[in-house]
N, C-alpha and C positions, 0 to 999 in steps of 0.2 A: 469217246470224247464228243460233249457238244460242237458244233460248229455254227458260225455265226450265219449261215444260209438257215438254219434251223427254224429260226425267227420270223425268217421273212416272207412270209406266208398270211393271204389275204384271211383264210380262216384263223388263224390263231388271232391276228389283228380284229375280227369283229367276234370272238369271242372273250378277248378281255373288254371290249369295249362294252360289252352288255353285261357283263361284272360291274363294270365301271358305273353305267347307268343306274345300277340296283344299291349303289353305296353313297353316290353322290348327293349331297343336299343343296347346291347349288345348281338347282335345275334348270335357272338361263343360260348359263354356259350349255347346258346337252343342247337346248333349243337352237342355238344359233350354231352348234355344231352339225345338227341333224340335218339343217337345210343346206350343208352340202357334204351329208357324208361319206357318200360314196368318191368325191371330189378330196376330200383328207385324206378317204384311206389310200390311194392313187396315188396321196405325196408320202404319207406313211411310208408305204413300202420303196417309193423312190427315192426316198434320203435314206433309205437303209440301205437296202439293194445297190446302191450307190457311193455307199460310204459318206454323205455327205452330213448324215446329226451331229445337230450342235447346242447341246443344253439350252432351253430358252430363259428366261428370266422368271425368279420365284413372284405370286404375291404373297408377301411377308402381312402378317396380321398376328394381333395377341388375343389369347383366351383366358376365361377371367374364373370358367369352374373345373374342376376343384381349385386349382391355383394360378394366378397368372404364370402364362407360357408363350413363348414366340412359337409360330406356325409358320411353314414355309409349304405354298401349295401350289401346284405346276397346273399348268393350263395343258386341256386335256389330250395332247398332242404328244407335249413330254408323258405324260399321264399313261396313258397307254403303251410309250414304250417303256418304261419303267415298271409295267404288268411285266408286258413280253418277260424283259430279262428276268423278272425274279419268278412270273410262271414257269419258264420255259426251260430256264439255266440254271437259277437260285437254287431253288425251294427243289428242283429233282434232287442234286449234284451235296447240297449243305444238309439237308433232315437226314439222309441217311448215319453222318456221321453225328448226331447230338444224341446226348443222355437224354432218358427219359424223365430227368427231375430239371432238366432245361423246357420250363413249361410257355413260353412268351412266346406270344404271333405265332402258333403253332393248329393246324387243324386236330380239333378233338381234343385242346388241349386248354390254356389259357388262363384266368382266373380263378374259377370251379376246381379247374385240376391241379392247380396249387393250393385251396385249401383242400381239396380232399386227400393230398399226399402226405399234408404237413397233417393232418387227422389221423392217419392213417399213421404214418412213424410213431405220432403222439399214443396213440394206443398200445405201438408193440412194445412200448417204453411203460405200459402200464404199471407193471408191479416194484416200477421202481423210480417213478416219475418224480418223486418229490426230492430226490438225489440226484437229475438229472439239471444240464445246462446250455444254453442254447449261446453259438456264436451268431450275434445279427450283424452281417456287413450289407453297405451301403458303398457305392464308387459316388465321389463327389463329381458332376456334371460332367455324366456319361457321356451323352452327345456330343458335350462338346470337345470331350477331348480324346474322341478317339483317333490316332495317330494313320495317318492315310498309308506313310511309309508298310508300317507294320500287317494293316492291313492287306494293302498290295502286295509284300508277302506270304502272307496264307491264302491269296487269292491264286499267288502264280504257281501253287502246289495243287492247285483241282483239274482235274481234267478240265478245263475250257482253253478252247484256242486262242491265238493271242488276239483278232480284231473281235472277238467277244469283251475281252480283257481289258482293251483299250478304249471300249463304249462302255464297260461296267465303270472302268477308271474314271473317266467321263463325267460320269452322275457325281459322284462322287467329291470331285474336284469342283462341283459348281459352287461349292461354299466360298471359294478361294474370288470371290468376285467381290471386290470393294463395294456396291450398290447395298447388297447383302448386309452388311456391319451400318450401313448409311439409314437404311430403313428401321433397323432396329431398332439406334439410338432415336429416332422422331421418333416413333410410335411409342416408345417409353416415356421420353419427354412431356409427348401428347397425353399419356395416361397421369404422369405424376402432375400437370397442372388441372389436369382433372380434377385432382384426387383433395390438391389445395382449396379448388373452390368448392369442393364439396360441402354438406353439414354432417360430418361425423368428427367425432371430438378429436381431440390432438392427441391423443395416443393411439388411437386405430392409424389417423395419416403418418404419423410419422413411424409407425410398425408398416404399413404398405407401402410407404415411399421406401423406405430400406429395403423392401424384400425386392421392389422395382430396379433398383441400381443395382443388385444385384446379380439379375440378371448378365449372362456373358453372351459373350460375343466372340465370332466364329475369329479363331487365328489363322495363319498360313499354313497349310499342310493338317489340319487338327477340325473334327468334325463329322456328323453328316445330317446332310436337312431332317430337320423334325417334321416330320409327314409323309415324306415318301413312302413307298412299298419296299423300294431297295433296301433303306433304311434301317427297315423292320428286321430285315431275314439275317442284314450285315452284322447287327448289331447283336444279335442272339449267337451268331457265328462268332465273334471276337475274342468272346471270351470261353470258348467253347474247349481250347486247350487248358484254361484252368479247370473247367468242371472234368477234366478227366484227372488232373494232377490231383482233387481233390478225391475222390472218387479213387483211384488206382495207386496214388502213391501216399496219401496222409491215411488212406482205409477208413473213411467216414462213410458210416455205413445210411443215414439218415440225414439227407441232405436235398437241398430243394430251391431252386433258383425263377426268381421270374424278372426276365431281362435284366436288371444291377443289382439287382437287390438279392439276397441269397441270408440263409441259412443253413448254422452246423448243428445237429444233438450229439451229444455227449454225455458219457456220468463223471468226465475226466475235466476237471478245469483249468489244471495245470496244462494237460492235453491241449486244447482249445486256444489258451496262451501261445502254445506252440506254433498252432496251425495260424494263427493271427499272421504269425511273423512271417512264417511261410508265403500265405496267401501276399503279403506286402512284399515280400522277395519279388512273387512270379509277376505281381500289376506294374511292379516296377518296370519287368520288360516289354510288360507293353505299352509301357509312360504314363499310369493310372494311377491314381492313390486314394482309400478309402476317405472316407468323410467320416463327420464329427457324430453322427449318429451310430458310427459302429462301436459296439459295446458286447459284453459278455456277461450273461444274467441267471438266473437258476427260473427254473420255470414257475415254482411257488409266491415268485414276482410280477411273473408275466413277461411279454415280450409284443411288439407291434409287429406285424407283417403281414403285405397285402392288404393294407388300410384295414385291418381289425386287430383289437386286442387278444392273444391267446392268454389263458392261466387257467394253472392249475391247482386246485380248490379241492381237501378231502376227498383228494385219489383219484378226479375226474377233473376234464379238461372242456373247459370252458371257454366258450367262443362273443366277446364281446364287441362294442363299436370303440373306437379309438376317440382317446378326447379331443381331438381335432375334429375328427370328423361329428362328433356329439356336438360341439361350440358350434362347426357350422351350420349342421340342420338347426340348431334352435335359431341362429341367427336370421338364416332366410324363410323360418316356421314363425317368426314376429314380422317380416314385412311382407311373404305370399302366401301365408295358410295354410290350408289343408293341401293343394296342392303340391306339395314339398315333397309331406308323408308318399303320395303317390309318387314322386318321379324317382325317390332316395328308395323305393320298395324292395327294386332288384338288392341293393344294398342291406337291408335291412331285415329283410327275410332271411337272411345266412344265418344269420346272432341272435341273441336273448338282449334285444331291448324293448321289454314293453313297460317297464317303468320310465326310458327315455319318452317315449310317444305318451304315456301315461300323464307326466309333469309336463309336458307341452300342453296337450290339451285340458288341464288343470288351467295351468297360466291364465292359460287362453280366457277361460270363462271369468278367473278373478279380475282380468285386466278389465273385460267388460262391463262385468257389475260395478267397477271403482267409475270405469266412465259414466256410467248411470246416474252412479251417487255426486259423481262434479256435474253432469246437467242438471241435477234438481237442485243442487247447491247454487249453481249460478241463477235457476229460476226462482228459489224460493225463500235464497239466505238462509238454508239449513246448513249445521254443521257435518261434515264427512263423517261417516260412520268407522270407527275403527279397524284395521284390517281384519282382527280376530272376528268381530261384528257378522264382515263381509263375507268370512267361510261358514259361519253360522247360517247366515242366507241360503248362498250357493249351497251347503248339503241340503237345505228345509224344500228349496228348490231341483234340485236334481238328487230324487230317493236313490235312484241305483249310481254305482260305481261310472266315473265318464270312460273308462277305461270299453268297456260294454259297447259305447260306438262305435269303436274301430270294425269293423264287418272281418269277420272271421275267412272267407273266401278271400278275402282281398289282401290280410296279412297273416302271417304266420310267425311270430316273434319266437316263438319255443325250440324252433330247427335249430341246431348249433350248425 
């Protein structure tokens, strides 16, 4: 059994703290930490050693890519001990007990290792994939409604002593703090009057202002901060008696989870049906309930997961961008250019889009030659050359393919 003296130990405390350094991108907090660090960790270990921590207050902030999201980020104090626990207690005591198709916040594991499993089943399904059906479940706002009750009972079944239990409890419960719910709402407020004076037309503000109120908000007892480390390890743990119910008692042999979001294969779709009901039996008990994105599909359709599109195309399976995600790179590919292609690469290099990047950089050039053709028209009262005109130009003018720019080192569009 851990013990909560385990923790309290000045080397464990300056080695997450040099993790912490290495992740951090708010580097004046390390700064003005550093000039008395040795004086922090003195208190560190004294409000431990002491029993005297007391969750200090998040700052709440929203992020705007991929989609607006509330963040909640602890000043490096909490920060570090909310390492300890999930180094020290978490992550030994909870990884031993998860499947291996539980791929989220996990070392060795993570994104990559969710599309390689889901590639990987998709294969052994090969000679018979065009018969086969995929259930895609999604829990509607994870975060916020995981039930603290439920959780603190699968917590009080681990080997950890009980003042481990009562500091892990702790973190936990710091949702339950009114300031919390108080922040939220301004800074949403603050974004949707933003959004009003903005210049983008009234159908992008009032899709963004929707998606904004939409946003929830932490209830009593229901939650855990978006950002923590605790967070991370809790949240993979939660649901971890379902991945075995599915796994051991539905006998789904081809299944694959990252954090809420999850996938069944099947050749059975009445089967699947089944399991739907099932999987809403067991969420129930832990107070969850799927979302409007879970559906049941044949693979010959295709299916989203992991922010790309999978389908299966004359016996071979196909790895494409998702049209959300295609909308947004063009979007931000019109007002910062080339530098997009580079930051979306990671993303982009998994899939077969180079006709996406292809019609981008097309665009690109036609948009340019049209401006050419409005400066000579405003200087010289010519009439606009017709758009078909305009590609007659641009080929006369660029003999090879634009496709040919993109530098071959730099992307790899053909990798599924």
């Amino acid at each position: 059994m851990i013990k909560y003296d385990d923790i309290v130990d000045y080397y464990k405390i300056n080695t997450v703290y040099k993790k912490i350094c290495q992740s951090t991108e708010h580097k004046r907090k390390l700064i003005y930490f550093e000039l008395y660090k040795f004086s922090n960790f003195i208190y560190i270990y004294r409000v431990l050693n002491e029993r005297l921590y007391v969750h200090g207050n998040y700052n709440v902030f929203m992020i705007k890519y991929p989609k607006h999201r509330i963040i909640m980020s602890e000043n490096l104090i909490d920060k570090i001990i909310n390492h300890l626990v999930s180094t020290y207690v978490l992550f030994p005591i909870i990884e031993p007990k998860l499947i291996e198709a539980n791929v989220a916040t996990r070392v060795g594991k993570g994104l990559d290792k969710g599309i390689e499993l889901t590639k990987k089943y998709l294969n052994k399904m090969r000679d018979n994939l065009e018969n086969v059906y995929v259930l895609k479940c999604d829990i509607n706002k994870y975060f916020y409604n995981i039930d603290h009750e439920v959780l603190f009972e699968k917590l009080d079944k681990l080997s950890i002593d009980k003042e481990l239990l009562d500091l892990i409890k702790g973190i936990v419960n710091s949702t339950n703090n009114d300031y919390v719910n108080q922040k939220i709402s301004k800074i949403v407020a603050h974004e949707i009057d933003n959004i009003r004076k903005s210049n983008r037309n009234a159908k992008d503000k009032e899709m963004l202002i929707s998606k904004l109120k939409n946003i929830p908000k932490y209830a009593p007892g229901k939650g855990l901060p978006i950002g923590n480390m605790t967070s991370q390890i809790l949240a993979i743990f939660y649901l971890n008696d379902l991945d075995h119910f599915i796994k051991e008692k539905l006998r789904i042999k081809y299944y694959v989870r990252y954090m809420d979001d999850f996938v069944l294969f099947h050749e059975d779709r009445e089967y699947l049906k089944y399991c739907k009901t099932e999987i809403e039996k067991k969420l129930a008990e832990l107070k969850l309930v799927l979302n409007k994105k879970t559906q049941i599909a044949k693979l010959t359709t295709g299916f989203v997961f992991l922010g790309y599109r999978f389908l299966v195309k004359n016996k071979k399976v196909h790895m494409l961008a998702s049209k959300s995600m295609k909308k947004k790179i063009k979007k931000r590919y019109k007002k910062e250019g080339k530098i997009i292609l580079e930051r979306y690469n990671g993303y982009l290099k998994r899939c077969k889009c180079g006709r996406l990047v292809y019609s981008m950089k097309y665009y690109k050039k036609l948009n340019n030659k049209r401006k050419m053709l409005r400066e000579a028209n405003e200087e010289e009262n010519v009439i606009l050359e017709p758009i078909d005109k305009v590609d007659k130009i641009i080929e006369k003018e660029n003999t090879e393919p634009v496709i040919k720019e993109i530098k071959q080192e730099e992307f790899s569009f053909d990798n599924c």
